[in-house]
C-alpha positions as CSV (number, residue, x, y, z in Angstrom):
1,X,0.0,0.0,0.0
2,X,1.4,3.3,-1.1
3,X,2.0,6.3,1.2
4,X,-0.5,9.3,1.4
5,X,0.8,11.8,-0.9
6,X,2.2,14.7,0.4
7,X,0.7,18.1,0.1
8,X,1.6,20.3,-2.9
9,X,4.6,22.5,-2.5
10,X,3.2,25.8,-2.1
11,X,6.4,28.3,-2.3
12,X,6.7,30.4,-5.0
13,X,8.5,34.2,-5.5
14,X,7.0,37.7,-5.1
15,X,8.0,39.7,-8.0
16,X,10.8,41.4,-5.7
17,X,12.3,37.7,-5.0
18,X,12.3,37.2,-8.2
19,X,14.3,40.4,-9.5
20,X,16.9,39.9,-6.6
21,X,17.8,36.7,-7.4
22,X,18.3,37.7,-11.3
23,X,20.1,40.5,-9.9
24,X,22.2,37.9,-7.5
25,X,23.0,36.0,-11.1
26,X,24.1,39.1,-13.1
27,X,26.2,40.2,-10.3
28,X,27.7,36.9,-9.0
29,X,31.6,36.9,-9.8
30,X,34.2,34.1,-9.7
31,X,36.1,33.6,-6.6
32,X,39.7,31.9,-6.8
33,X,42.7,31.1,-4.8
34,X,45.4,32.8,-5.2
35,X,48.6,30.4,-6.0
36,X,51.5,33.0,-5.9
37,X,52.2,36.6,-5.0
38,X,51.6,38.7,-1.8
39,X,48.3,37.4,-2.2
40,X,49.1,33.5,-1.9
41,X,46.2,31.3,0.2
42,X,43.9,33.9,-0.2
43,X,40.6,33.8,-2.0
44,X,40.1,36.5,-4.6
45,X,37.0,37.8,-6.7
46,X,37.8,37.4,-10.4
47,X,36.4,39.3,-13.1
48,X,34.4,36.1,-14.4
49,X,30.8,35.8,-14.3
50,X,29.6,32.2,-13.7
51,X,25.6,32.5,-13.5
52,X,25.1,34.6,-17.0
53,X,23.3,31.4,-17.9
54,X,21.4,30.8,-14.8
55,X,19.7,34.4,-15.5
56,X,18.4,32.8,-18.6
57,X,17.5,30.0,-17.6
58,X,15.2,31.9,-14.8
59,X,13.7,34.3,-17.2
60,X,12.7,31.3,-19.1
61,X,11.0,29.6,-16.4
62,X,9.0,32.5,-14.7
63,X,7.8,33.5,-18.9
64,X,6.8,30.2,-19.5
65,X,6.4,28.2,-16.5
66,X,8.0,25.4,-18.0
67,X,9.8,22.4,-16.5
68,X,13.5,22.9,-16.2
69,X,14.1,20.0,-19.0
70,X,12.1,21.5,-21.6
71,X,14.1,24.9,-20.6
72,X,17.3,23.1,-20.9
73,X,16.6,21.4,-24.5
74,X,14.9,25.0,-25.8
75,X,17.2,25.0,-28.9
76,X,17.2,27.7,-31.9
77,X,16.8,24.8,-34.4
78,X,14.8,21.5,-34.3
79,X,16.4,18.1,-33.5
80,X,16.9,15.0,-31.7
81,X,16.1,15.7,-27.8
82,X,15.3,19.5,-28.5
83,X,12.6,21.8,-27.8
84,X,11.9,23.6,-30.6
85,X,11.6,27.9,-30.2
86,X,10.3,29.3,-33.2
87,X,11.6,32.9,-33.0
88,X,9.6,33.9,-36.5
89,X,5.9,32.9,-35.1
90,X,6.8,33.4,-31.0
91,X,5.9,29.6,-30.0
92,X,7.6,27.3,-27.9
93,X,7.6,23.6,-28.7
94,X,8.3,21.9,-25.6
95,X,8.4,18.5,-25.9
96,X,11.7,17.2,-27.2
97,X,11.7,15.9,-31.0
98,X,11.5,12.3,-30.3
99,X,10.3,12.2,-26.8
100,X,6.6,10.6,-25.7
101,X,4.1,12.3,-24.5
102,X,3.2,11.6,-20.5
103,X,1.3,12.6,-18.1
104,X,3.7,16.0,-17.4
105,X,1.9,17.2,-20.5
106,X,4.5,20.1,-22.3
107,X,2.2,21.6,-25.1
108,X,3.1,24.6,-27.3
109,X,2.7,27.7,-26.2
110,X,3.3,31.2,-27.0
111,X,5.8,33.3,-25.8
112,X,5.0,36.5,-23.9
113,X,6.4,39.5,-25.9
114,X,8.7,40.3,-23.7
115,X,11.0,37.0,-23.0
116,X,10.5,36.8,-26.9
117,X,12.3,40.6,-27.1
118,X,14.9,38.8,-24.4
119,X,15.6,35.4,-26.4
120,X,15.6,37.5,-30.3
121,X,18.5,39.8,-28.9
122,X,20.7,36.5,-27.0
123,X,21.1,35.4,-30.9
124,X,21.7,38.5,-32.5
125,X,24.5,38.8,-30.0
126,X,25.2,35.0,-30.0
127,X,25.0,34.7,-26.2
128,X,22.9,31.5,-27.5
129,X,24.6,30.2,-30.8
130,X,22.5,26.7,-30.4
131,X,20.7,26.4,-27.4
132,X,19.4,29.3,-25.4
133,X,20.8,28.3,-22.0
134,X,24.0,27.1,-22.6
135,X,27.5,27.0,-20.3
136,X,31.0,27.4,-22.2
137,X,29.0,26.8,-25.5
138,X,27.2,23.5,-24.5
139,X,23.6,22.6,-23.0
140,X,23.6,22.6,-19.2
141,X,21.9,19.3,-18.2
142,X,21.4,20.7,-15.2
143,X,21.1,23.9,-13.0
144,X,21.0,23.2,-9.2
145,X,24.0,23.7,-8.4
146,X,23.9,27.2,-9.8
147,X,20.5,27.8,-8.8
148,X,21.6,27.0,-4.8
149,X,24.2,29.6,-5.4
150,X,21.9,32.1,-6.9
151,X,19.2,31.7,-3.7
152,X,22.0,32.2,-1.2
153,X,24.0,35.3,-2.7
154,X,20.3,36.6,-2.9
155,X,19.3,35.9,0.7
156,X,16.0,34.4,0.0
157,X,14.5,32.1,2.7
158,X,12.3,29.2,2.4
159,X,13.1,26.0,0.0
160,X,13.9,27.4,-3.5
161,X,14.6,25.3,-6.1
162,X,14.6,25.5,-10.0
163,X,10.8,23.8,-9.8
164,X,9.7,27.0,-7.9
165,X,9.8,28.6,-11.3
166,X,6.9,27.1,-12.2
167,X,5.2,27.4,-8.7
168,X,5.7,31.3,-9.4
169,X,4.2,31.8,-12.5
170,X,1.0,29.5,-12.3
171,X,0.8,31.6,-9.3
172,X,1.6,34.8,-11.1
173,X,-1.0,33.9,-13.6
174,X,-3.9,33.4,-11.0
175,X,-3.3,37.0,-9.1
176,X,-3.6,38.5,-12.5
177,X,-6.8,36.8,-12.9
178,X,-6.4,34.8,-16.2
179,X,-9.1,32.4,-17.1
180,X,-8.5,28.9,-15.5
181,X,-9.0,26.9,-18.2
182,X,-6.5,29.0,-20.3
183,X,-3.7,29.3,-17.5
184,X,-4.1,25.5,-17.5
185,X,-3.6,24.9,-20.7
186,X,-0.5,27.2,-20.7
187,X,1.1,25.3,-17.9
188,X,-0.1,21.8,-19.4
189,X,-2.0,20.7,-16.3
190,X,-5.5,20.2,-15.2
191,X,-8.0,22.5,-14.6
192,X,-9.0,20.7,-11.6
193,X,-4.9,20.4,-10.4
194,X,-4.7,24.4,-11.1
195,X,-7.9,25.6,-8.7
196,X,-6.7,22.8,-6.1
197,X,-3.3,23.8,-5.4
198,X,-3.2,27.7,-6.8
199,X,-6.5,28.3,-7.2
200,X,-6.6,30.5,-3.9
201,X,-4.4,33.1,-5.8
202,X,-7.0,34.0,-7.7
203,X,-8.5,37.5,-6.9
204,X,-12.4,35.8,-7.6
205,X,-11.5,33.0,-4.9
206,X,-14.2,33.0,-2.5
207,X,-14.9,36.7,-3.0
208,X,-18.5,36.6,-3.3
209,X,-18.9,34.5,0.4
210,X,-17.2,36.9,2.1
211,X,-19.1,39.8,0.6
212,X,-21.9,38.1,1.6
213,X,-21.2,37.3,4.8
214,X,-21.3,40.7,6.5
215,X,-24.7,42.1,4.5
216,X,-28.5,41.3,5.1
217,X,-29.8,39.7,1.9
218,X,-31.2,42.6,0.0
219,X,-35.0,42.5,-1.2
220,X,-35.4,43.7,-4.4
221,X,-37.9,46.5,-4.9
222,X,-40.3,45.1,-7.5
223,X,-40.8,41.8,-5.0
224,X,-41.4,44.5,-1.9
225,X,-43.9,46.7,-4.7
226,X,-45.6,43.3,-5.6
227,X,-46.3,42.2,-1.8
228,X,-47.7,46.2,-0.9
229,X,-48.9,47.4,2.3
230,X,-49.6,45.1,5.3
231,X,-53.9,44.1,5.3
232,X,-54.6,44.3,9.1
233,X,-58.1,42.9,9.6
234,X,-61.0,44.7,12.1
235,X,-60.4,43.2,15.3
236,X,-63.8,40.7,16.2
237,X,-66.5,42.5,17.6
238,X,-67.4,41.8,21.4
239,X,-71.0,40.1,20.8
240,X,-73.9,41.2,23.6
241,X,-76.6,38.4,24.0
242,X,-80.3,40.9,24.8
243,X,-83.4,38.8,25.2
244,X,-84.1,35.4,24.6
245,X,-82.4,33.0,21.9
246,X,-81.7,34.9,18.3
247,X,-81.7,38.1,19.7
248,X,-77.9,39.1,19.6
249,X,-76.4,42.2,18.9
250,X,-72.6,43.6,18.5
251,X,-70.7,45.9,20.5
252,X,-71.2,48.7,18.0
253,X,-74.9,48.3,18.0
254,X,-75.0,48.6,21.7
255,X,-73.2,51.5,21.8
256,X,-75.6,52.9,19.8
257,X,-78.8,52.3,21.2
258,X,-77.3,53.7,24.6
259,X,-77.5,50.1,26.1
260,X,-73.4,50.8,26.6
């Protein structure tokens, strides 16, 4: 018998998160040990930048909210084990040529303007010459190392990894209020997987019970026109019994024959 599953990871970055830790990548230099000079035994900052790739890589994944293999494959030209990013018509072929289809669903999607703007100016100035996240001219295979460097020089708390990409911008998508079904279909899941584990984010969620909540239900004033004024019915006349059987008469009689 399997294990209950455990509950959806729920951490994702605020937009400020996000911009430090590109900022940590663009600003991350290469420290060394010094092997000679005054400076022997000690470590040094180099002019090298070893996370220009990791900033990629990043922008990728909060733009598309795609899994970090598809990011790592996104080539400029189609092939074996490549995803596929069509810079002429702004879609991004996710699955790899030659992989099968499963459950993680990878469909095509398009680009948002501006990461297309980013990825169109990394080939005219062949920062990506075949693949668009690439380390000393080859395909990283993977980024975690790089990534746990990235989250520390940037001082963010809480467990980050390279999956919280795609945590972000599902998440990202509800607080802008996109259509469900839509969002879904841009991150290739479910509709029902999207509401349960980031539907909360939406700005809709649950709004209308707790507007609700703190307001007497209001009457509309065509049903109040419809019901008008309150009928009160004559209060039942005290009967007086004079004379024998059959002879009965009401108060109001009474009172005026002067028997009252």
């Amino acid at each position: 018998m399997l294990p209950p599953k455990g509950r959806a990871r729920e951490r994702w970055l605020t937009r400020n998160e996000a911009a430090e830790l590109l900022r940590a990548c663009w600003r991350a230099r290469e420290v060394q040990t010094a092997h000679r000079g005054p400076l022997k035994g000690q470590k040094i900052e180099t002019d090298k930048r070893p996370l220009p790739h990791l900033a990629r890589f990043i922008l990728v994944g909060l733009y598309t909210g795609s899994r970090a293999g598809a990011i790592a494959a996104a080539a400029l030209r189609r092939g074996q084990g490549r995803s596929f990013v069509d810079l002429d018509n702004g879609i991004f072929y996710r699955l790899a040529e030659g992989q099968r289809e499963t459950k993680k669903r990878q469909p095509p999607v398009p680009i948002p303007p501006r990461l297309l703007a980013h990825l169109r100016r990394w080939v005219a100035k062949r920062i990506a010459v075949e693949y668009f996240v690439e380390w000393n001219g080859q395909p990283v295979k993977s980024v975690k190392t790089a990534f746990k460097s990235a989250v520390r020089l940037a001082k963010l708390d809480g467990k980050i990894s390279p999956h919280t990409l795609r945590h972000t911008a599902a998440t990202w998508l509800m607080q802008a209020g996109v259509d469900k079904w839509e969002a879904a279909g841009f991150l290739g899941i479910s509709v029902e997987m999207l509401d349960r584990v980031y539907g909360h984010h939406h700005p809709a969620h649950l709004k209308g019970a707790a507007r609700a909540i703190g307001y007497r239900p209001v009457q509309s004033l065509a049903k109040s026109l419809a019901k008008g004024p309150a009928t009160r019915l004559p209060a039942p006349q005290a009967i007086e019994i004079i004379g024998g059987p059959g002879r009965t008469r009401t108060s109001n009689q009474a009172v005026m024959s002067g028997r009252l």
